[in-house]
N, C-alpha and C positions, 0 to 999 in steps of 0.2 A: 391213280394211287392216292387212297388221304394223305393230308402231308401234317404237320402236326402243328397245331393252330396260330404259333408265334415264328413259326419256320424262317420266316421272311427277316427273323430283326437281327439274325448271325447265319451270320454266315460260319515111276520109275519103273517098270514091268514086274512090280510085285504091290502085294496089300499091306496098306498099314492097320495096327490094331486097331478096332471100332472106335477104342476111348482114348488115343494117343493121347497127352497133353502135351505143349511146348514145356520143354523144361526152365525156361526162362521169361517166361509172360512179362511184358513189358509193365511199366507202371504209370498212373495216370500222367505223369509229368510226361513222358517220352511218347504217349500216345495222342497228346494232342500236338504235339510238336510237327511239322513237315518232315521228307526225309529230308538229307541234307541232298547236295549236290552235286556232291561226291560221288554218290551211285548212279550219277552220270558218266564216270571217267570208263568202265568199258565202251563206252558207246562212242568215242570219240571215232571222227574219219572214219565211219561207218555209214556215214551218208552223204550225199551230195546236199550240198545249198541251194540247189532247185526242187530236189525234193522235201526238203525241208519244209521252205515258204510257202509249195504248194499245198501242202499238210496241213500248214498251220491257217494259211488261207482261205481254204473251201471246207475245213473236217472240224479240226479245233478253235481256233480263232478268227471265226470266220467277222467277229463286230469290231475287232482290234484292239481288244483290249490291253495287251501286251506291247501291240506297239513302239507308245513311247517310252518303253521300261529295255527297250531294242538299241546297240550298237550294232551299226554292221561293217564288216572289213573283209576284204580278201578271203572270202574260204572260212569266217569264220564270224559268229556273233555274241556279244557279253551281254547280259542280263544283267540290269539293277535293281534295285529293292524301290527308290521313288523316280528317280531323274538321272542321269547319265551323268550329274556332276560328282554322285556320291560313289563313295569304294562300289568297284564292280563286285556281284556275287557269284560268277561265274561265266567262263569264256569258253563258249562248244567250239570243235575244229570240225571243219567236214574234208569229206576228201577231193580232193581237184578238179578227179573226172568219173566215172562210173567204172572206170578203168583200173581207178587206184583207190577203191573202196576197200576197206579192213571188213574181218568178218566181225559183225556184233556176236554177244552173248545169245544166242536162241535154246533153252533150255525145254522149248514146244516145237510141237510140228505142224505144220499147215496141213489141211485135210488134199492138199500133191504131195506133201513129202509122204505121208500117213499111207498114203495107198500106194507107194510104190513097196510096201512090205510083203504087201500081196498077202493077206492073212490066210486060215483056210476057210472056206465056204461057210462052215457051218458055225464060225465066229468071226463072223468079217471084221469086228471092231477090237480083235486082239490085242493088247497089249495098249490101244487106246486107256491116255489118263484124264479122268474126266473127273474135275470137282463140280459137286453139288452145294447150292447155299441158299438152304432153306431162308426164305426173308423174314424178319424179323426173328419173335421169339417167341412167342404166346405164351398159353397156362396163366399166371399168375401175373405176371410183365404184361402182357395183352394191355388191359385198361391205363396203363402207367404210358405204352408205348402210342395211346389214342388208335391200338388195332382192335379193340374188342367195342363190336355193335349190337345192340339188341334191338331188333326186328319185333314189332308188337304184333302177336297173334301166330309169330312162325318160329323164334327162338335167334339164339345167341350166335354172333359165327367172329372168329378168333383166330386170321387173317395167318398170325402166325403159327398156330396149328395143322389150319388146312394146308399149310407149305409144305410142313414134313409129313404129314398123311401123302401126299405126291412125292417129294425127294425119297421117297424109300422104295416106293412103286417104282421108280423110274430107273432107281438103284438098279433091283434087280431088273426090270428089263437090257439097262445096258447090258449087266454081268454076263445075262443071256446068251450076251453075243460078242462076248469076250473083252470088255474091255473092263480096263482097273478103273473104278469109280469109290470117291469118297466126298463123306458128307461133312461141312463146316460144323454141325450139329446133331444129335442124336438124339437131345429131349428138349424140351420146353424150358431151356435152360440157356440165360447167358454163355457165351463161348470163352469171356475176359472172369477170372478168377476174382477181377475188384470188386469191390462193392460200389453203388452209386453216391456212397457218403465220401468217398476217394476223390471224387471230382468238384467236392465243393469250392476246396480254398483253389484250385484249376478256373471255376465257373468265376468265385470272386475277383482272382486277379485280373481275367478277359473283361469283365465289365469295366472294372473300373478305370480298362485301356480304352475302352470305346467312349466313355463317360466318365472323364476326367475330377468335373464336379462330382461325382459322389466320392470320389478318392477323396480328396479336401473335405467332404464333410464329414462322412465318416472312420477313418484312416484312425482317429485316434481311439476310437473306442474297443472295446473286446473284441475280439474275433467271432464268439457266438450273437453279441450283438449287432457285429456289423450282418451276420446270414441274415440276423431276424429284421435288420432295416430293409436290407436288400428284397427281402420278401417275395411274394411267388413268382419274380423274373429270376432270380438267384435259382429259385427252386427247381426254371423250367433251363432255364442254363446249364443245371449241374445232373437234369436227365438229359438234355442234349448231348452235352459233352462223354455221356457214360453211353447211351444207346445210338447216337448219330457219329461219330467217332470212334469213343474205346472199344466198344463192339463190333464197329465196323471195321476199324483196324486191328483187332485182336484176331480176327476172322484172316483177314489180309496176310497177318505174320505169320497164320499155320498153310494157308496157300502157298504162302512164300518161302517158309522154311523145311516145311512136311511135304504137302505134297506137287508141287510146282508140273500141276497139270500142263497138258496140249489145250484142253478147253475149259473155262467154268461158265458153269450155267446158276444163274440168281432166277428163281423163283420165288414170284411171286401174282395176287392177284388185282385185277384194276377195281375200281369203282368208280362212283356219279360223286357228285359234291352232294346230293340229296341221301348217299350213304350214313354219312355221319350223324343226321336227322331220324334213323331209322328208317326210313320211306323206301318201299321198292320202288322198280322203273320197267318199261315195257324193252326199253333199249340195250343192245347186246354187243358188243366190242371188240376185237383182237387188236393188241400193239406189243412193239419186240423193239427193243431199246440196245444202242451200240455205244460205245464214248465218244465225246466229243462234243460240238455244241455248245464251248463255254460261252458264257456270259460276257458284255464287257467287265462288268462287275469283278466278275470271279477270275479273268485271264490276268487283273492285276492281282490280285490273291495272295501274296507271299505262299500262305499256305496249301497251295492249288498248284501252284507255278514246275515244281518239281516234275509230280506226277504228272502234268501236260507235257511235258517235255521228253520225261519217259515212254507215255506213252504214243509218242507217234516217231522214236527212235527204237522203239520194240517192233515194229510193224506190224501191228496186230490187228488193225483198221483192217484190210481186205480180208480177212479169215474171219472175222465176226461179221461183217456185212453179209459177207458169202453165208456163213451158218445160220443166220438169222432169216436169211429171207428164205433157206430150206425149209426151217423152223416153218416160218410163217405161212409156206405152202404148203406144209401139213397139215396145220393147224385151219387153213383155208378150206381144204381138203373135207378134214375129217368136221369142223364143227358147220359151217357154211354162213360165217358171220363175218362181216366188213370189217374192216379197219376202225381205229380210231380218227380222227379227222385229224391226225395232230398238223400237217404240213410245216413248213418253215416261219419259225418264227425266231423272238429274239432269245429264244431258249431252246432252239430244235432245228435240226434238221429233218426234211425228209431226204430219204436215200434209195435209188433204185427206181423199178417200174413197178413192182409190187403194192406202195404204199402202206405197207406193214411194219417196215423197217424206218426207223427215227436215232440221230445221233443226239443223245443227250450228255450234259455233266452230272450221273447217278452218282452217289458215292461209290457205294459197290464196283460198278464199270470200273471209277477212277482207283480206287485203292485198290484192286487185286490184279496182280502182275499174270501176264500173259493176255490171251483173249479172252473176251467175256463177253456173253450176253444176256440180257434180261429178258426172260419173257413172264409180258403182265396181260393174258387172257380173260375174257369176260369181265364182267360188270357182278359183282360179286350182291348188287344189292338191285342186280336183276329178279323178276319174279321167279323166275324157274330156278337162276342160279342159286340162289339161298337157299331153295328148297335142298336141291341138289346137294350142296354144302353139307346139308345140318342132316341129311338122310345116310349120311358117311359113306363108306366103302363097300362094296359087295359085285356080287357076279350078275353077269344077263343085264335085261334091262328091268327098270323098276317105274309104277307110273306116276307122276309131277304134273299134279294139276288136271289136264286134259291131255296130255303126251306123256309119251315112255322117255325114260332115256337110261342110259347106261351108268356106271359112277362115274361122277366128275372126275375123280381123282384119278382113276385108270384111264379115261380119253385124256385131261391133259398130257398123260407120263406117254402113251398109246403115239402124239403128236411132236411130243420133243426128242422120243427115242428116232420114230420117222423122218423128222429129221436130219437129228445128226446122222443119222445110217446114209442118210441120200446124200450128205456133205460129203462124209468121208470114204462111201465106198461107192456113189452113186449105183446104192439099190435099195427101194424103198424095203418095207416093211411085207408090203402086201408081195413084192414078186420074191420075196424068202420062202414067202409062208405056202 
C-alpha cells in the first residue's frame, strides 16, 4: 500500500438506512485523543493471565515494547504512562483459573457460534452483519490523500474510488445470501462531517509537544503566523490528523455505535513503491492483513496502548486469522497469484501455512471494534491491473493487452464473498451455484 510520504515522522438482524449519520459526530479535539481505559472495565476477570501474556507475546507485542510500562501481581497487571514510579494508568484483573472466567461483552459471533443458526439453504449467510470500509476516499480527496496516480499513456486510477466500485459489488453479493451488510461510506466523500481546517490548532499543539523548541520560538506570535512558520509540516500534520485519525476514527464511531457487526472487512488495493512514480510492473501479489504486530515504538504509544489491550481482551485474533486465510484461498483460487513476501519482521507477522495472511498495526484493524480484516489484492500499478482498473465494471470477459479477463471489481467482490461463505457456513460459492 503507498503510505504517504512523511508517514514515518508521527506517529443487529435488520438494515440501517443507506445515509444514517451518528447524531453526535465527535470533534477534532476528541478524535485525536485515545480511548480512555475505562472501556476496559467490562473486560475485567474475563481472561486468565496466561492467556493474556501469550497474546501479547507471539500476536501483539511480540518486540516488548510495553514491557517496561508492565507491573505484574497476582491475577493481575497495572499499566503506566513512562516508568512504574509514576501514578498507575490502569490495573486489568484476570480470573484465577479458566474456571472462574466472567463472560466478556461479545456483541459478534464467531463464524461456530454463526453456524449453529443453521440458516436456510438458499441464504446461508442470514442474518450475518458484515461491515464494509471502502479504504480511503477518492474523487476530489484522492491527490490530497497521495491515492490518486497518473499512469502515462494508460490514465488515472483513484485507489479510493476503485474501493467503492468493489464495496457495493460485494454488498450485494453478500445480501444475495442473506446477510445484513453495511457500508462505512457511499460516495467519495469523507465519513467525519469536519473539515480539514478543524485539525490545524490539533496539528499545532502535537508539534510543538514533539519539538519543544519551536514552542519557545514561536509561542508568542499570532496564531495565523505561527501555521504560516510552521509551514508545509503543520500543513501535512493537519491532513494527517483529519484523514489518518479523524476519518479513521469517525469511521470506528459508526462501526461502533451503528452498526457493531460480526465481521468488517477494509478494502483495499496494494502497490510497488514504483507506483507512486507512475511506472507499471510485470509483478502481481495477494496479501490479507489481521491486527497485531505492534512495533516496539508503537506498544509504548499512550495513544495505541488502549486499543491493544482491547483488542486481544475482545478475542477476535482467531476469527480474523480464521476468515482471512478463507479469504485468501479464494482469492488463491480464483486469481492464481503468490503472496506478498511479507514474512516476519519488526512490523509483521506471518500467520498460518498459507502465507497470505500477516498481523500488522493497520489503523483500521486497530480502531474498529470487533474482528476485522484487510484485504489488499494485486499490485494495482501492475500492467494488466491498471488496465483492468481504468476499463471499470462490466459483464463477461473483456481483453487487456494480450489476455481476457473479467472485471476486476466483480473477481475481487466474487473472492471475498467465497470467502466469508466458506468461513461461516463451510460452503464455497461454486458448490451453491
Amino acid at each position: 500500500m503507498q503510505r504517504l510520504p512523511l508517514l514515518g515522522w508521527l506517529l443487529t438482524g435488520f438494515l440501517f438506512s443507506e445515509n444514517i449519520t451518528l447524531s453526535t459526530p465527535l470533534t477534532p479535539w476528541e478524535l485525536i485523543q485515545p480511548q480512555p481505559w475505562s472501556t476496559l472495565d467490562s473486560y475485567q476477570k474475563t481472561m486468565t493471565q496466561a492467556e493474556f501474556e501469550k497474546k501479547l507475546q507471539t500476536i501483539f507485542d511480540p518486540y516488548q515494547g510495553l514491557k517496561p510500562l508492565l507491573q505484574w501481581n497476582q491475577n493481575q497487571v497495572t499499566f503506566f504512562k513512562e516508568n512504574q514510579q509514576l501514578t498507575p494508568l490502569y490495573t486489568l484483573h484476570f480470573a484465577p483459573s479458566p474456571t472462574e472466567l466472567l463472560s466478556p461483552p461479545q456483541p459478534w459471533r464467531t463464524p461456530q457460534q454463526f453456524s449453529k443458526s443453521l440458516p436456510p439453504a438458499n441464504t446461508p449467510l442470514l442474518g450475518l452483519k458484515i461491515a464494509i470500509d471502502p479504504g480511503h476516499i477518492g474523487g476530489k480527496w484522492g491527490p490530497l490523500q497521495n491515492r490518486s496516480v497518473l499512469y502515462p499513456g494508460i490514465g488515472r486510477v483513484q485507489e479510493g474510488d476503485m474501493n467503492l466500485i468493489t464495496a457495493k459489488i460485494l454488498r450485494e453479493n453478500l445480501r444475495s445470501l442473506g446477510a445484513n451488510v453495511f457500508l462505512t461510506r457511499e460516495e467519495t466523500e469523507p465519513v467525519t462531517e469536519l473539515k480539514i481546517e478543524a485539525f490545524k490548532e490539533p496539528a499545532r499543539l502535537r508539534m510543538y509537544k514533539k519539538y519543544p523548541d519551536l514552542e519557545k520560538k514561536y509561542r508568542a506570535l499570532p496564531l495565523d503566523e505561527q501555521y504560516r512558520r510552521l509551514g508545509d509540516r503543520h500543513e501535512f500534520v493537519t491532513q494527517f490528523l483529519f484523514f489518518r485519525i479523524g476519518e479513521i476514527r469517525s469511521r470506528a464511531q459508526k462501526i461502533r455505535t451503528l452498526f457493531k457487526p460480526d465481521l468488517t472487512i477494509v478494502l483495499y488495493i496494494n502497490a510497488t513503491l514504483s507506483s507512486g512514480r507512475g511506472q507499471t510492473v510485470g509483478v502481481n501479489q495477494n496479501i490479507f492483513f489481521i491486527h497485531g504486530a505492534y512495533t516496539k515504538e508503537e506498544s509504548a504509544d499512550p495513544e495505541q496502548q488502549v486499543r491493544m489491550i482491547y483488542k486481544i481482551l475482545d478475542r477476535g485474533t482467531a476469527t480474523e486469522q480464521y476468515v482471512a486465510e478463507k479469504i485468501a484461498i479464494a482469492f488463491q483460487r480464483i486469481t492464481q497469484l503468490p503472496p506478498v513476501p511479507y514474512g516476519t519482521t519488526k512490523s509483521s507477522r506471518q500467520l498460518g501455512e498459507t502465507k497470505y495472511v500477516v498481523a500488522r498495526n493497520l489503523a483500521a484493524n486497530r480502531e474498529y471494534d470487533g474482528p476485522v480484516v484487510t484485504t489488499e489484492p494485486y499490485f494495482m500499478n501492475n500492467k494488466y491491473v491498471v488496465r483492468r482498473l481504468l476499463a471499470g465494471d462490466y459483464e463477461g470477459t473483456r481483453p487487456i493487452l494480450d489476455k481476457s479477463f473479467p472485471s476486476i471489481f466483480r473477481e475481487y467482490a466474487q473472492a471475498v464473498t467465497e470467502g466469508i461463505l466458506n468461513a461461516y457456513t463451510n460452503q464455497s460459492v461454486k458448490e451453491r451455484n
